[in-house]
VMD Tcl script that draws the C-alpha trace (Angstrom):
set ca {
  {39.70 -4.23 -8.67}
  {39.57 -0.50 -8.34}
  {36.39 1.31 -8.83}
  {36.75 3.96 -11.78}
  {36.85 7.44 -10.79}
  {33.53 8.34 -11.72}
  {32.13 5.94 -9.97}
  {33.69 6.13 -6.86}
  {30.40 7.31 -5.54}
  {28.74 4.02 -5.47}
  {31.35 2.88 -2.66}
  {29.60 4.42 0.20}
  {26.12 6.19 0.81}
  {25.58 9.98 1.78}
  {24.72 9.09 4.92}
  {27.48 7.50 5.79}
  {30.97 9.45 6.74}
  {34.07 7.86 6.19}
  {34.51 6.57 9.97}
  {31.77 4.24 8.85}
  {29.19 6.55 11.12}
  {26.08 7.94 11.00}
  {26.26 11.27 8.82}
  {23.01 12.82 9.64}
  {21.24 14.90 6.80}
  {20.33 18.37 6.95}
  {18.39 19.10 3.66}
  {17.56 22.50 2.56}
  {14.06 23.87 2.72}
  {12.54 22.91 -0.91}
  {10.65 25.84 -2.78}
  {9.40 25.70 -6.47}
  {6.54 23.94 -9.04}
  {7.10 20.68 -8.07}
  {7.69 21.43 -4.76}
  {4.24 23.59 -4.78}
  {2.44 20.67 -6.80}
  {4.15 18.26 -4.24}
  {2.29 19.61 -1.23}
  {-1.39 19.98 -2.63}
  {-0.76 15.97 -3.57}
  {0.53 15.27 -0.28}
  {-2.34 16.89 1.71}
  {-4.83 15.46 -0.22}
  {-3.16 11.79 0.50}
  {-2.69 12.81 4.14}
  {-6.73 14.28 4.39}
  {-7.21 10.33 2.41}
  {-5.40 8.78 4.46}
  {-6.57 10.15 8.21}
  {-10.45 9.83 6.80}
  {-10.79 6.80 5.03}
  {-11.03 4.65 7.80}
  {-13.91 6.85 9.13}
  {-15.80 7.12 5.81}
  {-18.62 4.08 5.18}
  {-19.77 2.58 1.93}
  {-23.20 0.86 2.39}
  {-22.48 0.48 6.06}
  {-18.48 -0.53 4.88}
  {-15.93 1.08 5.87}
  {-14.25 2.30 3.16}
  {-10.31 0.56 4.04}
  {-10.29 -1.96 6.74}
  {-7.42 -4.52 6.88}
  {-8.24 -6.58 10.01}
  {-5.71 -9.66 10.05}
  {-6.71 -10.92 13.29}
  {-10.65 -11.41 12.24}
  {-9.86 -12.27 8.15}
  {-11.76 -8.73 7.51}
  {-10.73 -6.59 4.51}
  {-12.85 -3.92 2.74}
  {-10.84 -2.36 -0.17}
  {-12.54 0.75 -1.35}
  {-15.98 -0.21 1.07}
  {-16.35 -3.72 -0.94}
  {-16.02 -6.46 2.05}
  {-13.58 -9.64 1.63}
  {-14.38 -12.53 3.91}
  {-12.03 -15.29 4.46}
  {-14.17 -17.02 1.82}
  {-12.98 -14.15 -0.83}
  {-9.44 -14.51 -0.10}
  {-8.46 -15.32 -3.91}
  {-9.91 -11.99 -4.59}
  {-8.24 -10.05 -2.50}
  {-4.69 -12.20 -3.66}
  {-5.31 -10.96 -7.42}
  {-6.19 -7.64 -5.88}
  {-2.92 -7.45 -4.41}
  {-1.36 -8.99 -7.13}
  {-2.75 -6.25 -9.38}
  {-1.15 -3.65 -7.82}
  {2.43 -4.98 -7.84}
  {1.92 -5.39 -11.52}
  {0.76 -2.08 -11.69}
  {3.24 -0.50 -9.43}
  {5.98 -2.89 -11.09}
  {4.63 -0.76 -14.92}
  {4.75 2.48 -13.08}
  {8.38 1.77 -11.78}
  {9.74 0.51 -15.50}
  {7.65 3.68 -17.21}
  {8.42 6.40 -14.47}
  {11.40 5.01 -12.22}
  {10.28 6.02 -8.22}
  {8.10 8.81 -8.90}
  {6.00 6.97 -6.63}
  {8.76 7.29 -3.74}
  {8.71 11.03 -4.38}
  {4.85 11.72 -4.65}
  {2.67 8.91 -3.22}
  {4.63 6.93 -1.02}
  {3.40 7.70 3.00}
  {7.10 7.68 4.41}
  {7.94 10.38 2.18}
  {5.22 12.47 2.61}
  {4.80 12.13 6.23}
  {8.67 12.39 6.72}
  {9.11 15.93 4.00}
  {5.34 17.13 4.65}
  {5.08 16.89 8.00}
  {8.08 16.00 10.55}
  {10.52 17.90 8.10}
  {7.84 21.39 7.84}
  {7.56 20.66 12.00}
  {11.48 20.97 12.18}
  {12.00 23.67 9.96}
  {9.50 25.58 11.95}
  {11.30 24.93 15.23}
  {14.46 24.45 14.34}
  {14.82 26.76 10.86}
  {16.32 26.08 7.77}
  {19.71 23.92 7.00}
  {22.24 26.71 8.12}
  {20.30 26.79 11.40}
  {19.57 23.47 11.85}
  {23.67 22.80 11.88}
  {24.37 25.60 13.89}
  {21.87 24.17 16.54}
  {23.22 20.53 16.53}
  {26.81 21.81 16.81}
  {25.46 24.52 19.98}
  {26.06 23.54 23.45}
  {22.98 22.10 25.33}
  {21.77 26.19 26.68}
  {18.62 26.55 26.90}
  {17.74 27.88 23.94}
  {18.42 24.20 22.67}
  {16.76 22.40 25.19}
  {13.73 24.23 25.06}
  {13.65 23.68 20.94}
  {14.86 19.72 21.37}
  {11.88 19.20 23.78}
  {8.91 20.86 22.06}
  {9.97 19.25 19.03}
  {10.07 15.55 20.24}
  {6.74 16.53 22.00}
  {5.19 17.72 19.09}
  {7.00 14.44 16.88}
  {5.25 12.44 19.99}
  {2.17 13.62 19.37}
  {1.80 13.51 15.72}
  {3.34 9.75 16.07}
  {0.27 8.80 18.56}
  {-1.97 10.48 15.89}
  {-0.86 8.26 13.03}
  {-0.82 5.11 15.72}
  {-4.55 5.76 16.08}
  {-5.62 5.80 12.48}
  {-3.15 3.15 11.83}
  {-5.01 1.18 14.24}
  {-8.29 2.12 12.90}
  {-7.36 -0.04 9.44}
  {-6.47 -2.78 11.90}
  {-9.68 -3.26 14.09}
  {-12.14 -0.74 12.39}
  {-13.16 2.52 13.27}
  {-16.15 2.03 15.14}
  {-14.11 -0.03 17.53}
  {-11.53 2.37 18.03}
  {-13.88 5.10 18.57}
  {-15.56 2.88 21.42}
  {-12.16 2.08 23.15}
  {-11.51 5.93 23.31}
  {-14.97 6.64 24.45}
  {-14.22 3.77 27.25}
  {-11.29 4.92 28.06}
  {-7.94 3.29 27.23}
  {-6.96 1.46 30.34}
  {-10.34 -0.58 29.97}
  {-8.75 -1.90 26.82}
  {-5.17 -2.81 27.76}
  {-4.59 -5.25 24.97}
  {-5.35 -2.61 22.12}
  {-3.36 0.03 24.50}
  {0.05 -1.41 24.39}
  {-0.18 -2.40 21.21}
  {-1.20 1.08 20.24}
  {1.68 2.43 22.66}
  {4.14 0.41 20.78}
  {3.21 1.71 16.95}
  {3.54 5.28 18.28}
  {7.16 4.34 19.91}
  {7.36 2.56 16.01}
  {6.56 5.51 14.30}
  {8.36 7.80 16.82}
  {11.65 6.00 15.78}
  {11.27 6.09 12.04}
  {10.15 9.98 11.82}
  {12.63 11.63 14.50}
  {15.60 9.40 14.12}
  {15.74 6.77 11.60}
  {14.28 8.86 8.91}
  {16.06 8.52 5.30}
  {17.38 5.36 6.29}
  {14.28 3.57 5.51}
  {14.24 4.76 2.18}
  {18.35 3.91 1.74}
  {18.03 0.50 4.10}
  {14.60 -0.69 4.82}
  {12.85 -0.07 1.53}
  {12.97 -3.60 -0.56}
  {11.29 -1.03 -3.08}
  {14.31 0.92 -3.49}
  {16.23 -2.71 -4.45}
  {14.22 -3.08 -7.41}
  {15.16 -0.08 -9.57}
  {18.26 -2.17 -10.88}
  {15.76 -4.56 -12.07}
  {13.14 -2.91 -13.18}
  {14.54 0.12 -14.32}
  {16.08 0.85 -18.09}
  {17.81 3.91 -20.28}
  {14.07 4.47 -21.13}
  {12.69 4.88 -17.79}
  {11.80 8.32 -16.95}
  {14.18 9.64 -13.93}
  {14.94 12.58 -12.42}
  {17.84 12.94 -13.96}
  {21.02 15.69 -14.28}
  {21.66 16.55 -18.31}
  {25.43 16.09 -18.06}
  {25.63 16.61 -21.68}
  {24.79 20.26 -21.65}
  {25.89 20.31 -17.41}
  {29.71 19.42 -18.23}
  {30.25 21.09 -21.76}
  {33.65 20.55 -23.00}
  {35.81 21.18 -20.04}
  {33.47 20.14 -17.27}
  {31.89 22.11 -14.49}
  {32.92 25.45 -13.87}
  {31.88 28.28 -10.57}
  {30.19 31.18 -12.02}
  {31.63 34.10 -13.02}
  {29.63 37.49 -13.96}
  {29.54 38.69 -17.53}
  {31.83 35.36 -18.52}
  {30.91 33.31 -21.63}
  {30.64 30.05 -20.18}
  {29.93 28.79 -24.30}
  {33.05 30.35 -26.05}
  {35.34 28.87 -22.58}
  {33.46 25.56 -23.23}
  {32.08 25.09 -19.32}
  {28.98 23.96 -19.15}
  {25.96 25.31 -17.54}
  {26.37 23.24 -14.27}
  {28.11 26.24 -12.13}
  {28.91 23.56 -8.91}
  {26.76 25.36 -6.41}
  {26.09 21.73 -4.65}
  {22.58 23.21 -3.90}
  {20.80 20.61 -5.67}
  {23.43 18.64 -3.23}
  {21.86 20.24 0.09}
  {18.58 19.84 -0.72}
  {18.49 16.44 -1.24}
  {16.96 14.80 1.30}
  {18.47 11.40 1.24}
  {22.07 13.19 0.52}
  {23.23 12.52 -3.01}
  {24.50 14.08 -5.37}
  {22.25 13.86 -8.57}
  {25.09 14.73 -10.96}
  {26.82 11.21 -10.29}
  {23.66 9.60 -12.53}
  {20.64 7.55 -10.91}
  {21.57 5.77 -7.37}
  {19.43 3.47 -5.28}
  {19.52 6.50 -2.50}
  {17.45 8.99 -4.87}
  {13.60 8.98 -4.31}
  {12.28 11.15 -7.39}
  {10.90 13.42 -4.91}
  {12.05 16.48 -7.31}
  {13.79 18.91 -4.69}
  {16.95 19.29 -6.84}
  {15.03 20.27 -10.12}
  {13.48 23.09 -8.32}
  {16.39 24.19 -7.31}
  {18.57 23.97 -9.91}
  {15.92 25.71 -11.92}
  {16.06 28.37 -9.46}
  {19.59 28.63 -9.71}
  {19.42 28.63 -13.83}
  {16.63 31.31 -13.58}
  {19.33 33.70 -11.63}
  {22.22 33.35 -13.67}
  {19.83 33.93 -17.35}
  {20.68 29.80 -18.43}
  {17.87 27.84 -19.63}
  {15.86 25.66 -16.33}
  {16.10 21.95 -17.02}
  {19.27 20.76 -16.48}
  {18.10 18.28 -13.99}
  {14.91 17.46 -15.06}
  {12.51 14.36 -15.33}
  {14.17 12.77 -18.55}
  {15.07 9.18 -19.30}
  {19.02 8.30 -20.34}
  {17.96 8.03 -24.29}
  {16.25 11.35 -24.09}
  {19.85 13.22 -22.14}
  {22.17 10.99 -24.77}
  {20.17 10.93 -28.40}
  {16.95 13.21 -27.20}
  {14.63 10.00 -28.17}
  {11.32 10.93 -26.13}
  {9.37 8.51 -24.17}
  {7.38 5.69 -26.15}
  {5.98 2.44 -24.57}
  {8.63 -0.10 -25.01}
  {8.05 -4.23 -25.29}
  {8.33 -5.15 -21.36}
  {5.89 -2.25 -20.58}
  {3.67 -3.32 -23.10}
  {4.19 -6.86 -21.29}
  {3.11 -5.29 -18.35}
  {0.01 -3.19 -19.30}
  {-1.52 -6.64 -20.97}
  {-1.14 -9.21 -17.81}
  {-2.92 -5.85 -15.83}
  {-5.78 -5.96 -18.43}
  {-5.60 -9.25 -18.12}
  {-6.20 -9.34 -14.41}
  {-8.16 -6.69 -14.24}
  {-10.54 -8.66 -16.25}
  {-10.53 -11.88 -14.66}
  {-10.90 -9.78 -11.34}
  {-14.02 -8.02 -12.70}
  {-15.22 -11.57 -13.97}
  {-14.75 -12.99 -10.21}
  {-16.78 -9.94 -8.47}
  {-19.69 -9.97 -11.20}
  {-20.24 -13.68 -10.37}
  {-19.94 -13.03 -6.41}
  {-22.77 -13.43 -4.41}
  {-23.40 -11.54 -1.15}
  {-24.76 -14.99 0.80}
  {-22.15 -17.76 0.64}
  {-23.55 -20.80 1.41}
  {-20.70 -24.23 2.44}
  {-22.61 -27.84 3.11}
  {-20.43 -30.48 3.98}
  {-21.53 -34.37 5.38}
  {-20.13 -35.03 9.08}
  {-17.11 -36.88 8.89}
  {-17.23 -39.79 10.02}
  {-20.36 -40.03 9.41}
  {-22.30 -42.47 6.69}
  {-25.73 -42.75 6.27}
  {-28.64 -44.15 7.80}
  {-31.48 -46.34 6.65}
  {-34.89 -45.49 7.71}
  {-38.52 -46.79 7.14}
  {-40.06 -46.96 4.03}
  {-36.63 -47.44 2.09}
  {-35.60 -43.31 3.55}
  {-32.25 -42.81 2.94}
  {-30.55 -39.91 5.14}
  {-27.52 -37.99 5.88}
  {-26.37 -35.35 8.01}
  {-24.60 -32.26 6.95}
  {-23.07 -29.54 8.46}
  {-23.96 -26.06 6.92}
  {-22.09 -22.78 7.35}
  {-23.85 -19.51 5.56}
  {-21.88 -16.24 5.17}
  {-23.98 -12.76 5.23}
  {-21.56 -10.29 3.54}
  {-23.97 -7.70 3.35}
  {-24.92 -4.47 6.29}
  {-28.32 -5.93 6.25}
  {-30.32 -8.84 7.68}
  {-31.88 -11.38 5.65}
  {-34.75 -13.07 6.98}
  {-36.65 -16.03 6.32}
  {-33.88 -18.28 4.79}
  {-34.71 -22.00 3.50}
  {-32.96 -24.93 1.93}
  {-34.41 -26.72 -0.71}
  {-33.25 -29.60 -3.02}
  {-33.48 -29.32 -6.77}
  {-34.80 -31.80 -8.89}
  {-35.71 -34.17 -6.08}
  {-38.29 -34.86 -3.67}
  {-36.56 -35.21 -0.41}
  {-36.44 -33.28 2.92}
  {-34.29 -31.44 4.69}
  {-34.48 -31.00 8.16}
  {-32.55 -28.61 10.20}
  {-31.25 -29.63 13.74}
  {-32.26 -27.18 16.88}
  {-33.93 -24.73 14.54}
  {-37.30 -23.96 12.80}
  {-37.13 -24.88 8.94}
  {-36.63 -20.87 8.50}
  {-34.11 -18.58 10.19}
  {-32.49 -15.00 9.65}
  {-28.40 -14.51 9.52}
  {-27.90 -10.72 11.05}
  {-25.73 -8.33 9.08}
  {-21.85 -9.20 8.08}
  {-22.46 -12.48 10.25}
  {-22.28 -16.29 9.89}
  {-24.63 -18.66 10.63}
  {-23.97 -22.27 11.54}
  {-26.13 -25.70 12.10}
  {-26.54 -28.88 11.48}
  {-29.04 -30.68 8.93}
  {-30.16 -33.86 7.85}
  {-31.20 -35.06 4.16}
  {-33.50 -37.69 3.73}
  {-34.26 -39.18 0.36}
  {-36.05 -42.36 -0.91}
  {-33.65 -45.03 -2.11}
  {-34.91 -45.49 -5.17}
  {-34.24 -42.06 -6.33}
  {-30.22 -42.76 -5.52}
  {-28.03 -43.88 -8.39}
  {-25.20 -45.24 -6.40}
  {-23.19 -45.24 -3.34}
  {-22.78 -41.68 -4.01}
  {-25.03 -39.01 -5.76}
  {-24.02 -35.19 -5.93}
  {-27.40 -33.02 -4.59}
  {-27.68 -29.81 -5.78}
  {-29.22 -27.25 -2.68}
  {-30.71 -24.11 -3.46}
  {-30.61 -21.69 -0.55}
  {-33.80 -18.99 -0.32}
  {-34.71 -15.67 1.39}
  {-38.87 -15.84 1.20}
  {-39.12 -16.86 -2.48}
  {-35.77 -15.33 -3.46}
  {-32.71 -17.76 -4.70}
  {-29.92 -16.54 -3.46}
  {-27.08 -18.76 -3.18}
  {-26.64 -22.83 -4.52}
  {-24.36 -25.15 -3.38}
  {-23.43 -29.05 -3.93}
  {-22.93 -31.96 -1.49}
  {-21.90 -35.74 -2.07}
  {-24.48 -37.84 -0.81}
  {-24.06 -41.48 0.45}
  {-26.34 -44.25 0.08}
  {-26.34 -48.57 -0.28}
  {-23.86 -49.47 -3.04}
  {-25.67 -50.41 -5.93}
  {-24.78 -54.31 -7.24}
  {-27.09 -54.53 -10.37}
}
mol new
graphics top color blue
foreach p $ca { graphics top sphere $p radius 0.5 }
foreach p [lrange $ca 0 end-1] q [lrange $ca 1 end] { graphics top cylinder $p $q radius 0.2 }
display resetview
């Protein structure tokens, strides 16, 4: 079946040539608003993103996501392994949320928040067009013979990508194993920590790769983000999108001409300068509609606009603007699915607020030996041992800490301890303990206790265990 003429552009990708090879991009240098209100966003994010593992919340630091030790602190509040269906609904709250933005506002995230894109067009791409110069030059350059003119350039600007790539490694690896840590493996020196070394070594070669020569690609390839547009996105979304309507007229697209009426000849006001085409950093061309390949990132608005403002035609002809606003000028209301959306995020939202009001800082898990049953002692003493494990998730110590039983008067003893101890700061403490009770306070074969766990005369955490004694036969 043969693909209709104007849509012969979904058969391939700009970055792609017709030999089936590599077609790398050369964008234009970007200038305008957005462009402008692009980079105070992105240096803001980047300033974010290289402090936040260094900045502390009550001792917290403020983003840590170590795997390897079940760690997490989102926004300095810590998640233990014992928190892990909060941090699940966390995450789950922000695919909702990004899911809403996506439906409401296509990939403006791509084009203004997302850390590929503003490392790759705020950084590498500023880096290049400082070394290398704008598109013309840029092309020139890759076409010149290896003089060395282009040596010199090719090497100090893989040096400086090198460099900047070991950077981001570094704070990368600070959300992995914590600041503080890093900062003492530096202060060692790195060949005293070989195992955090090559690791580190590898995420700059990573990040090396994806910056210098993968680039776009992630975006076009890698991205499952990208994938979900055709899912998620409708003629109500909000796209950066090209106003064929008023860009084709009545007999399509037409070069400029000075002191022609483009209106009385019927062309529209697209004059087919293909500038919004080389300034596109993934290589489209905007004026085929919405494709997979576009980010939002808003380069081709500020340049058409440019172009508009020259020739004395209105700016906006590619503009943020959703399919029903180009086609019957409807403007943007909240439609059923995104009002879907907004209420399982309230929803969540609430139930996670519920779960972190109700969260204690001491978690406190009793469970009987297995194995084990229980033991009967003199004077008709029932007992059992436990195992106890009790989670500090605070930056202080708490001292003096006690079990007690409620509603019963029993004992419990702890094993290789006093009856108090003290759990340092963001640390677990573990032991063994044994509950004695007199039979005839049992009900059964089993009876659930109910322990309250103290700091000096302070109740801070309670817990329940099954306790075993003599079936009953009455």
């Amino acid at each position: 079946m043969e693909t209709p003429e104007n849509e012969v552009f979904r058969d391939s990708i700009g970055t792609i040539n017709e030999e089936g090879k590599r077609n790398w991009i050369f964008p234009k240098k970007p200038s305008g608003y957005f462009y402008e209100k692009r980079k105070i966003v992105s240096y803001f994010l980047l300033a974010f993103l290289f402090a936040a593992p260094f900045m502390k919340i009550n001792g917290n630091q403020f983003l840590l996501f170590n795997v390897t030790e079940r760690r997490f602190n989102i926004f300095g509040f810590p998640f233990w392994p014992q928190d892990f269906h909060l941090f699940v609904i966390s995450m789950i709250i922000g695919v909702v949320f990004i899911t809403l933005f996506t439906v409401g506002f296509g990939r403006i995230f791509c084009g203004w928040i997302c850390p590929q894109t503003i490392f790759m067009e705020m950084v590498f791409r500023r880096i290049e067009y400082w070394i290398d110069g704008d598109r013309n030059k840029q092309m020139r350059l890759t076409r010149q013979k290896w003089d060395a003119e282009k040596i010199r350039k090719r090497l100090f600007k893989w040096f400086i990508f090198l460099i900047v790539s070991f950077l981001i490694a570094n704070v990368f690896l600070a959300y992995l194993i914590g600041s503080d840590k890093l900062l003492k493996y530096i202060t060692d020196g790195p060949f005293e920590h070989m195992g955090t070394l090559i690791p580190l070594l590898i995420f700059t070669g990573v990040f090396y790769f994806v910056f210098a020569w993968f680039r776009e690609q992630v975006c076009i390839i890698a991205c499952p983000y990208g994938r979900l547009q055709g899912v998620l996105l409708d003629n109500k979304s909000i796209v950066v999108a090209y106003d064929h309507k008023r860009g084709e007229g009545e007999s399509g697209r037409k070069k400029f001409r000075k002191n022609e009426d483009r209106t009385a000849l019927g062309h529209g006001d697209c004059i087919d300068c293909f500038q919004c085409v080389h300034v596109c950093p993934t290589g489209i061309d905007i004026r085929n509609g919405t494709q997979l390949e576009c980010v939002n990132c808003t380069a081709c608005i500020d340049e058409c606009d440019t172009i508009m403002e020259k020739i004395n035609l209105p700016k906006g002809l590619i503009r943020y603007a959703s399919e029903d606003n180009i086609e019957k000028k409807a403007p943007f209301k909240l439609t059923a699915r995104m009002k879907g959306y907004i209420a399982v995020l309230v929803i969540l939202i609430g139930i996670l607020g519920g779960m972190l009001a109700l969260r204690n800082d001491v978690e406190a898990v009793v469970l009987r030996l297995p194995g084990q049953l229980y033991e009967h002692k003199d004077n008709d003493i029932i007992s059992n041992v436990f195992t106890y494990k009790l989670v500090n998730k605070t930056t202080e110590h708490i001292d003096n800490i006690s079990f007690r039983l409620r509603g019963l008067d029993g004992k419990i003893k702890l094993v290789s301890t006093s009856d108090t101890f003290k759990i340092e700061a963001q640390d677990i403490a573990e032991g063994t303990m044994f509950i004695e009770l007199k039979q005839s306070d049992l009900s059964g074969d089993k009876n659930k206790l109910r322990i309250d766990v103290y700091s000096e005369e302070e109740l801070i955490e309670t817990t329940t265990v099954s306790f075993l004694g003599p079936r009953s036969y009455n």
